[in-house]
C-alpha positions, 0 to 999 in steps of 0.5 A: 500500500505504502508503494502504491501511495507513492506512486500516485503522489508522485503521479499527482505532483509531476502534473501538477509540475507539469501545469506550471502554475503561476501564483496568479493560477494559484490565486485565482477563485473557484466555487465549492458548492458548501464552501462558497468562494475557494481559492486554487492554492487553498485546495492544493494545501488541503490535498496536501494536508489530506495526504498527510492524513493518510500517512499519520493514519499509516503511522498509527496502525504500523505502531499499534503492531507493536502495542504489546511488545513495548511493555511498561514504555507503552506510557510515553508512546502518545501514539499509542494513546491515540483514538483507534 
């Protein structure tokens, strides 16, 4: 999964690249039906923000394989300790 997760952020990033995107693309406003007025930088900083959801979730469920190994360090390991 972690190689197919790759793939397709790289897939995405090298489009985007591709576009050569000027600040003024960047700046320019779109309109999300919810959210009203959206500009093109903020979307890309949510894909961003998105991606990084995905990996923070891998994170945790590659932690939790070791839940029971830790022993008594479980404490310090706020990993750990977040919401399943």
């Amino acid at each position: 999964m972690l190689v197919e997760f790759r793939s397709l952020r790289e897939e995405n990033i090298a489009v985007l690249k591709s576009m050569n995107l000027t600040d003024t693309d960047l700046s320019k406003e779109g309109n999300h039906p919810e959210l009203g007025k959206a500009k093109l930088k903020e979307l890309l900083a949510t894909w961003t923000i998105h991606d990084l959801g995905h990996i923070s979730q891998i994170s945790r469920v590659m932690a939790r394989q070791y839940e029971t190994e830790v022993g008594p360090w479980i404490r310090y390991l706020s990993i750990l300790h977040e919401e399943k």
